[in-house]
C-alpha positions in Angstrom: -17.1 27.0 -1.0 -13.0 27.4 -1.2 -10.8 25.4 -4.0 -7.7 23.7 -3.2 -5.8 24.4 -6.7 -1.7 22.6 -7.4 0.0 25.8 -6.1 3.3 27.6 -8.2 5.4 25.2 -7.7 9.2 26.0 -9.5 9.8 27.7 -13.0 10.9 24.5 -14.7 7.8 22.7 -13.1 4.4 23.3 -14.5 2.9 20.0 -13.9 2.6 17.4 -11.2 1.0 13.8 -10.1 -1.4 13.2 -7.4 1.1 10.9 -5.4 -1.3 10.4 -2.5 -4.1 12.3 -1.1 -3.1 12.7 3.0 -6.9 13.5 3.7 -10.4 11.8 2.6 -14.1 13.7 1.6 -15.8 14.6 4.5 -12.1 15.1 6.6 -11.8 18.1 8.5 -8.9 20.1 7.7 -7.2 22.7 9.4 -5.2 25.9 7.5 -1.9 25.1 6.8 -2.6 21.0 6.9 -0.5 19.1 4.1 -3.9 17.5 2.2 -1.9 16.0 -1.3 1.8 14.8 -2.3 2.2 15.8 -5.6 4.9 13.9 -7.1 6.5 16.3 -10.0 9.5 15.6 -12.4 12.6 16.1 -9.4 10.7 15.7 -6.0 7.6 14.9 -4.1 5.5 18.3 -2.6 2.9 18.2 -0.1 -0.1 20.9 -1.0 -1.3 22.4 1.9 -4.3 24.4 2.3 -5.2 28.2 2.7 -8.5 27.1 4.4 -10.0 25.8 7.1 -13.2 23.7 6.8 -14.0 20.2 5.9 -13.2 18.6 2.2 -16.9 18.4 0.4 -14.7 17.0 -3.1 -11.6 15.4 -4.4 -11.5 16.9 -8.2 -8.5 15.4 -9.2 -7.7 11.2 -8.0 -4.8 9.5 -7.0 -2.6 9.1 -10.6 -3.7 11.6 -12.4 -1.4 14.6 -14.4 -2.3 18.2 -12.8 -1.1 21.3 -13.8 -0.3 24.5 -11.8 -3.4 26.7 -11.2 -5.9 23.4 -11.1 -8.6 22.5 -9.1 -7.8 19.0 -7.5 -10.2 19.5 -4.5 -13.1 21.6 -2.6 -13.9 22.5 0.8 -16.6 23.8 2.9 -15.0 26.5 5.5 -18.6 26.4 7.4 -19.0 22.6 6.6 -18.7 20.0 9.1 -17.0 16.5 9.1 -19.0 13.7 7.9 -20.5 11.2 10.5 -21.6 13.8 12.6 -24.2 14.0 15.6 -26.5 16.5 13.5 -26.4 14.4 10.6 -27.5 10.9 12.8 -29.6 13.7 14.4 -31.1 14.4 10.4 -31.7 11.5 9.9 -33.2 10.3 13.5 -36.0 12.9 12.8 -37.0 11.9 9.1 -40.3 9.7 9.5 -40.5 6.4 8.4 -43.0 6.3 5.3 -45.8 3.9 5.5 -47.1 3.3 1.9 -48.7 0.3 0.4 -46.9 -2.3 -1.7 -47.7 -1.3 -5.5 -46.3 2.6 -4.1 -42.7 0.8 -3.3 -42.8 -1.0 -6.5 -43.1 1.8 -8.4 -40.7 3.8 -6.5 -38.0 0.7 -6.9 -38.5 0.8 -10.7 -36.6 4.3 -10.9 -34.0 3.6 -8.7 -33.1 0.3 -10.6 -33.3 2.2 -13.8 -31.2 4.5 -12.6 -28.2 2.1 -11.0 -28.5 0.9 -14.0 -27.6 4.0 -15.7 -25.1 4.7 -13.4 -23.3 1.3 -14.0 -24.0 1.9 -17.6 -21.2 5.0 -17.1 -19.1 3.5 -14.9 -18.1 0.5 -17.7 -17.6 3.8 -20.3 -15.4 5.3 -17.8 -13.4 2.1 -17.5 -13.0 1.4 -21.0 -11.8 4.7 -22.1 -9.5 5.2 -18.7 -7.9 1.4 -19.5 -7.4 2.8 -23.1 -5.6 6.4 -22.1 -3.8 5.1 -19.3 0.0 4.0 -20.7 -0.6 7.0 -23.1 1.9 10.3 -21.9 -0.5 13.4 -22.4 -0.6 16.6 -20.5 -3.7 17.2 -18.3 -5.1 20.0 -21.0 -4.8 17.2 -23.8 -7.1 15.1 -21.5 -9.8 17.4 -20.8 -9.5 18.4 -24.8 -9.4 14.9 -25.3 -12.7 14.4 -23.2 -14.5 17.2 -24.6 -13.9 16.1 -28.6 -14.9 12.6 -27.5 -11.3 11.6 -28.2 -9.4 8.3 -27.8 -5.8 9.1 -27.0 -4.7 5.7 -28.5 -5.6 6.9 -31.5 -3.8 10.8 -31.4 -0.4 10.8 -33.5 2.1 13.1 -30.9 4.1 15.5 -32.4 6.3 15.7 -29.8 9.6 13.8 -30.3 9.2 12.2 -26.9 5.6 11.0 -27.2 3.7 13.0 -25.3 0.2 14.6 -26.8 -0.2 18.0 -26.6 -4.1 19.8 -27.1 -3.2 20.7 -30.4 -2.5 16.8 -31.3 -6.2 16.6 -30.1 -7.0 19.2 -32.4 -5.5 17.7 -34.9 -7.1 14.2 -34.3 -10.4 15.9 -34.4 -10.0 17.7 -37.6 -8.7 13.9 -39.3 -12.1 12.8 -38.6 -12.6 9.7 -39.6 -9.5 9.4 -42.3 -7.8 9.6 -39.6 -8.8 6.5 -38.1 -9.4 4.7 -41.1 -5.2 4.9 -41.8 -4.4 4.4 -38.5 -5.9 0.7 -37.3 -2.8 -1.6 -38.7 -0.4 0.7 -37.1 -2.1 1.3 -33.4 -2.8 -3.0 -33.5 1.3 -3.7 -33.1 2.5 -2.0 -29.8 -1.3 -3.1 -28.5 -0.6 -6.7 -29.0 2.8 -6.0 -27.6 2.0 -4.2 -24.6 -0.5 -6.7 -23.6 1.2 -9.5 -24.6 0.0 -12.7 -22.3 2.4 -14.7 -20.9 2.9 -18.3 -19.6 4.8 -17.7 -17.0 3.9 -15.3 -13.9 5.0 -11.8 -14.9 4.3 -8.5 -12.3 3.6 -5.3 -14.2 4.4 -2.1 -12.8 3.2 1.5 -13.6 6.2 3.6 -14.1 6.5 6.6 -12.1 6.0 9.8 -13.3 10.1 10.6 -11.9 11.1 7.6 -14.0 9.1 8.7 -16.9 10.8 11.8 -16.9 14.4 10.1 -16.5 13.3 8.2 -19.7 12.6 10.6 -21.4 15.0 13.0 -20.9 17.6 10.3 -21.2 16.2 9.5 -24.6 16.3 13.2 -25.8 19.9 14.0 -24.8 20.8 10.9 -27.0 18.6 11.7 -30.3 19.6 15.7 -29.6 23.7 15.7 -28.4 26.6 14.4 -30.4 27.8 12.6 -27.3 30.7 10.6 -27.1 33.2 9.2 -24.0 36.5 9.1 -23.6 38.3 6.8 -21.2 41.9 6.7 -18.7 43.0 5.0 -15.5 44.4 7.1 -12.6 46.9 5.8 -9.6 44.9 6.3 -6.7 48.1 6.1 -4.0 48.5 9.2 -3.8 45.2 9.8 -2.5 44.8 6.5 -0.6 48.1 6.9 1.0 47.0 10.9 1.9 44.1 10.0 3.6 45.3 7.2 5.4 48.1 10.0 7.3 44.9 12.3 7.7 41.7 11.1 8.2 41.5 11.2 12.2 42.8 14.0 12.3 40.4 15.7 9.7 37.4 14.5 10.8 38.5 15.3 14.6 38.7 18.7 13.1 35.5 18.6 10.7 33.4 16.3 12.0 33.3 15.0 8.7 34.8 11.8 6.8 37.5 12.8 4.4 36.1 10.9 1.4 37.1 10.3 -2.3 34.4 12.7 -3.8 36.5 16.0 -2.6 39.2 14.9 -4.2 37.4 14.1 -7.4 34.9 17.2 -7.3 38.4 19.4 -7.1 40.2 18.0 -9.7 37.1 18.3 -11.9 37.1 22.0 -10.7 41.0 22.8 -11.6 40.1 20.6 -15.3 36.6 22.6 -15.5 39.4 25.9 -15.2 41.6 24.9 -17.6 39.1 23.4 -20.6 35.8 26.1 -20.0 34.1 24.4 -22.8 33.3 21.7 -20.5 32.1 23.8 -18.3 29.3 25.3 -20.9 25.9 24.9 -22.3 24.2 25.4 -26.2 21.9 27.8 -26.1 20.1 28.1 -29.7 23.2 29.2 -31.8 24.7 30.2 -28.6 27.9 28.7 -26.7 27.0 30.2 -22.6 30.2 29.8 -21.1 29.6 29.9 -17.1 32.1 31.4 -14.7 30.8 29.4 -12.1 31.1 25.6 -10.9 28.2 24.2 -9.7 28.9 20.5 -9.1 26.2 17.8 -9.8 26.3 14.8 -8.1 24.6 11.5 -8.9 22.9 10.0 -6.3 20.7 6.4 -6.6 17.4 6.6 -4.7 14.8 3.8 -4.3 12.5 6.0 -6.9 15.3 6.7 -9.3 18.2 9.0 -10.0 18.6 12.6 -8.6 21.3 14.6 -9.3 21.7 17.4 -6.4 23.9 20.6 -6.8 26.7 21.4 -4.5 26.8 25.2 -5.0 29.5 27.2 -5.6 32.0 24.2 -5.2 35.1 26.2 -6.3 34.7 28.3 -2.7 34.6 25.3 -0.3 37.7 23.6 1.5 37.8 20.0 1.4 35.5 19.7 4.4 33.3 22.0 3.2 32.9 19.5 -0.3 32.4 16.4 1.6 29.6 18.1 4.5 27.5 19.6 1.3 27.9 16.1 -0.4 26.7 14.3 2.9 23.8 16.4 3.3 22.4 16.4 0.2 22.9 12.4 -0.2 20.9 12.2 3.2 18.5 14.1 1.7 18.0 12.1 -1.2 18.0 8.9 0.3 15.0 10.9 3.4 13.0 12.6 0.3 13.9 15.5 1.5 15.4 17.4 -1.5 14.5 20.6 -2.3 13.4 21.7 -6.0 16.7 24.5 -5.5 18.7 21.3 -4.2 18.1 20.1 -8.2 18.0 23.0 -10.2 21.1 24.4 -12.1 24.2 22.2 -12.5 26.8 23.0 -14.8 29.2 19.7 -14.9 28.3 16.1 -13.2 29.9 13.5 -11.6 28.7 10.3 -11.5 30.3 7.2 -9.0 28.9 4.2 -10.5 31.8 2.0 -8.3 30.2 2.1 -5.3 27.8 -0.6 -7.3 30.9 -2.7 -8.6 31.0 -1.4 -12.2 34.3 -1.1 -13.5 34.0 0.4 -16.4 31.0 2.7 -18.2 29.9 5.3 -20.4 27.7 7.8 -18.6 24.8 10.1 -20.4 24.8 13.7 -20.0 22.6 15.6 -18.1 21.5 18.1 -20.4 21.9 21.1 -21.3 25.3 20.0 -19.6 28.2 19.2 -22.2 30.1 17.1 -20.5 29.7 14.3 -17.1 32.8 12.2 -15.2 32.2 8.9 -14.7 34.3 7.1 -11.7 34.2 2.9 -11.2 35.6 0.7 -9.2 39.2 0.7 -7.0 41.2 -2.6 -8.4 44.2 -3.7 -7.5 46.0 -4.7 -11.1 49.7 -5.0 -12.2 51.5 -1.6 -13.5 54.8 -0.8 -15.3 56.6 2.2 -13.6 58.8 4.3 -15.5 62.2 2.2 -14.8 60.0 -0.6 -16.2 59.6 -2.5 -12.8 56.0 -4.1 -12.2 54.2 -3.0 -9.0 50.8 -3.4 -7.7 48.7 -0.9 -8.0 45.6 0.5 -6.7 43.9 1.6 -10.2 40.1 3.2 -11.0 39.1 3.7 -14.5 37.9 7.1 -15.5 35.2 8.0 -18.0 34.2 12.0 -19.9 31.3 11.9 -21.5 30.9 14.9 -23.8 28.7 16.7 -26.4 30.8 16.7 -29.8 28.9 19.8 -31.0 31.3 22.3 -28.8 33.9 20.0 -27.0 36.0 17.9 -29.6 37.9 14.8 -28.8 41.2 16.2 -28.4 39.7 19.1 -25.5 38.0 16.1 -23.9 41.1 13.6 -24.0 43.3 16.7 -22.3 40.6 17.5 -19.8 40.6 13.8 -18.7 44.3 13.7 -18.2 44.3 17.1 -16.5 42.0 15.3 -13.9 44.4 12.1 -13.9 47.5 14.5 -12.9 45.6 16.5 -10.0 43.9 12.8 -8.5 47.5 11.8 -9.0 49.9 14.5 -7.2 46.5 15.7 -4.7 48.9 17.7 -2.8 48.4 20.4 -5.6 44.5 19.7 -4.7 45.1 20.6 -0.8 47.1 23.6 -1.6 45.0 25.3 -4.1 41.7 23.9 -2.1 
């Protein structure tokens, strides 16, 4: 008998969700053959197996929290798929038992009693999984949980974010029953709330466990970074008006569209050069400066946010910007993203006009001090420098930023810095 266990997966991941099980008990499987999607914090992974044979278990069902190293399911390498000929054949052979009628009675009586059992544990298992299951715990807190004979409705988290940890369970299990004596008033409220009824159809949804994690960690970077934004307006002519003269013959030459994000990804670059605080993470009582400009860039998917990395962003051309930007937004929108297409980062930029908005204050994506937000192209009235009115094509521009290391007047000047490169973009081409 072979175990199919959630394989090492990335150092930041330890811990996945069954997504959806590809293969059924009794399936035959060949090595190699993708049995599970696991759906972690960034992307969806398909397990496959080491073995050959034919699935005899499913430990772990569809929904439930798994860590790296578990058990989720077993298979038989000499086994053979269910349904087969020697099984009918099995079962062709077995003779037919002619007994009298008080003999079947009494051989009914045990096999009620124990349907009856078995029902019996079913309902249990229903009751306590329709307790645990809006409660965030890691798998290890479950099985503690299950062993103490511990309702996770009643465990206090330590964890600033909500979820239980095994030694919440501990902790639970030592209260004893002061525990949850004190704790009925309070556990009543967000009951009565979460399944409040409604006269009017309402749909509920399970969150995913991607959107759990954007809650979360949206959540954290608030109640842990001093963040604050900072806003400006930039004259996009210069730009408009450049890639108007050269987009045929840049995309004749690249095979690529010349789009705004090059031109915003390298003025972020020359701003990230000139203000490196920006361009930084804390690090206990540590300021880590890096020397490198990994560009982030926000992309909306059907399942939530991602935030892919264009690598080394300072060393591409303009067509090398906009090819790594189309590739990885393919990728998102195909599920396709790698765990390495996620990891790192060390500034963001956001594009929140493509929706409409026009004006916003993005959250950082942390440890990352600092995230440029870019709306919506308007036409709006300007005064030019001889005081004449002109019409103007204008975006507004928004820098979010940690307060702890980057103070306002760093952030206001690393916002304009980007306004004059997005402005004169000649400077961009030439040092691009």
């Amino acid at each position: 008998m072979s175990e199919i266990k959630v394989p090492e997966l990335a150092e930041s991941i330890t811990e996945g969700t069954i997504s959806e099980w590809l293969v059924k008990k009794g399936d035959k499987v060949e090595k190699g053959e993708a049995v599970v999607e696991l759906e972690t914090d960034k992307v969806n992974v398909e397990v496959n197996t080491d073995y050959a044979g034919v699935i005899t278990e499913i430990v772990a069902e569809e929904g439930d929290d798994v860590e790296v190293g578990e058990v989720i399911a077993k298979l038989d390498e000499n086994g053979e798929a269910s349904g087969s000929d020697s099984d009918e054949g099995k079962k062709e052979e077995s003779p037919e038992p002619e007994k009298s009628e008080p003999t079947e009675e009494k051989s009914q009586e045990p096999e009620k009693e124990d349907k009856q059992e078995k029902q019996d544990k079913e309902d249990k298992q229903d009751d306590s999984s329709d307790s645990n299951q809006d409660v965030i715990a890691s798998p290890a807190a479950r099985k503690r949980a299950r062993e103490l004979g511990i309702d996770l409705s009643d465990v206090q988290p330590r964890d600033p974010l909500g979820r239980i940890r095994p030694e919440d369970v501990d902790s639970a299990a030592k209260g004893g029953s002061d525990q949850k004596e004190s704790k009925p008033a309070k556990k009543e409220e967000p009951k009565q709330s979460e399944k409040t009824e409604f006269d009017k159809p309402v749909e509920r949804i399970k969150m995913s466990r991607r959107r759990q994690t954007i809650a979360n960690h949206l959540v954290g970077v608030q109640q842990e970074a001093a963040m604050l934004t900072t806003f400006n307006e930039v004259d996009m002519s210069a730009i408009m008006e450049l890639r108007n003269k050269r987009k045929e013959d840049f995309k004749e030459k690249h095979g690529v569209k010349l789009g705004f994000m090059s031109f915003f990804t390298k003025a972020v670059i020359g701003a990230l050069k000139d203000f490196p605080l920006l361009n930084a993470e804390i690090q206990g009582k540590e300021i880590v400066k890096k020397k490198f400009y990994d560009i982030g860039i926000a992309v909306s998917t059907d399942e939530g946010l991602v935030v892919p990395v264009v690598r080394d962003a300072d060393k591409l051309d303009f067509a090398g910007v906009e090819k790594e930007i189309g590739d990885l937004g393919k990728k998102a929108i195909n599920k396709e993203l790698a765990l390495n297409d996620l990891q790192g980062g060390t500034f963001t930029i956001t594009n929140g006009g493509t929706f409409g908005s026009m004006l916003s204050t993005p959250i950082l994506n942390s440890p990352q001090v600092g995230i440029l937000g870019m709306h919506n192209i308007q036409k709006r009235p300007v005064v030019m420098p001889d005081d004449s009115i002109e019409v103007r094509p204008m975006m507004y521009l928004a820098v979010s930023y940690d307060h702890r290391i980057v103070d306002g007047k760093e952030a206001v000047q690393f916002l304009v810095r980007i306004k004059e490169l997005l402005e004169d973009p000649y400077d961009l081409l030439l040092e691009g």
